[in-house]
C-alpha positions in Angstrom: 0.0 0.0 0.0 1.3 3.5 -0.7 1.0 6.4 1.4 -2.3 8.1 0.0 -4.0 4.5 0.2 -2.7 4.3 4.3 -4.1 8.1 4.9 -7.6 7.1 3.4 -7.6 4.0 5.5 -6.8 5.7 8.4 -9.6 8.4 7.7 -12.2 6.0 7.4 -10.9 4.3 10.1 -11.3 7.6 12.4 -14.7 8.0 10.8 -16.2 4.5 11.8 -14.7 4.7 15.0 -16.6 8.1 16.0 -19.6 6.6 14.4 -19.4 3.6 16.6 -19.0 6.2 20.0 -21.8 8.3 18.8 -24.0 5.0 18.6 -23.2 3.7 22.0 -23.0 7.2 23.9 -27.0 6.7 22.4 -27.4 3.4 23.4 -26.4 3.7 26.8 -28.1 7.0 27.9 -31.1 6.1 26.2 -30.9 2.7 28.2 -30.0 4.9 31.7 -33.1 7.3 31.0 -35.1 3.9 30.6 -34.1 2.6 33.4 -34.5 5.5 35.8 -38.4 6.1 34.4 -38.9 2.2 35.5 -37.2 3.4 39.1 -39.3 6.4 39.6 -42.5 4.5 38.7 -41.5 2.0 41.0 -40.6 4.0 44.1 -41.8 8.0 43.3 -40.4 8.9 46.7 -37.2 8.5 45.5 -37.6 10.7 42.2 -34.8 13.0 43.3 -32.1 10.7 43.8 -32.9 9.1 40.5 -32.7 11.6 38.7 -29.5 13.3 39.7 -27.7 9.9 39.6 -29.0 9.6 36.2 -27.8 12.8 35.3 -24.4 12.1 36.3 -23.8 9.0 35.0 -25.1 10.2 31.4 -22.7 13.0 32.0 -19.9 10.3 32.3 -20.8 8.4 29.7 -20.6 12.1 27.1 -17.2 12.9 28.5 -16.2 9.5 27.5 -17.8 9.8 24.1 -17.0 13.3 23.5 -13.0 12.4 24.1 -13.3 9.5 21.6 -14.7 11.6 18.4 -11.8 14.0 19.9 -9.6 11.6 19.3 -10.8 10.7 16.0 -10.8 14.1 14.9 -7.4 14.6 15.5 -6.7 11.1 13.1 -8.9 13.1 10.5 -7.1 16.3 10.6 -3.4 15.0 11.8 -3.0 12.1 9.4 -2.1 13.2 6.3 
């Protein structure tokens, strides 16, 4: 493989990757706010506490996404 062939790989590359964050940074808040809806239902005393530990952990799990499409946004603009 030449050079130009190895810098389009490695763009793609960067490209599915981020795709692939994107999709589970989805997944897994969508599946925290399900979860926490089934809680509250549950026990609606303890709405509050839900909620803010939702909020936190779908905080953690952006950080973590947002760092990975970083990442492959510097592949995308670095590469080359």
């Amino acid at each position: 493989m030449d050079a130009a062939a190895m810098v389009a790989l490695a763009k793609m590359g960067a490209a599915f990757a981020a795709s692939i964050v994107v999709i589970g940074a989805a997944l897994g808040i969508s599946r925290i706010g399900v979860q926490a809806l089934e809680a509250i239902a549950r026990q609606p005393e303890a709405a509050g506490d839900i909620r803010s530990n939702m909020i936190v952990a779908a905080a953690l799990i952006e950080g973590l996404a947002f760092f990975a499409i970083i990442a492959a946004v510097l592949v995308l603009f670095l590469v080359g």
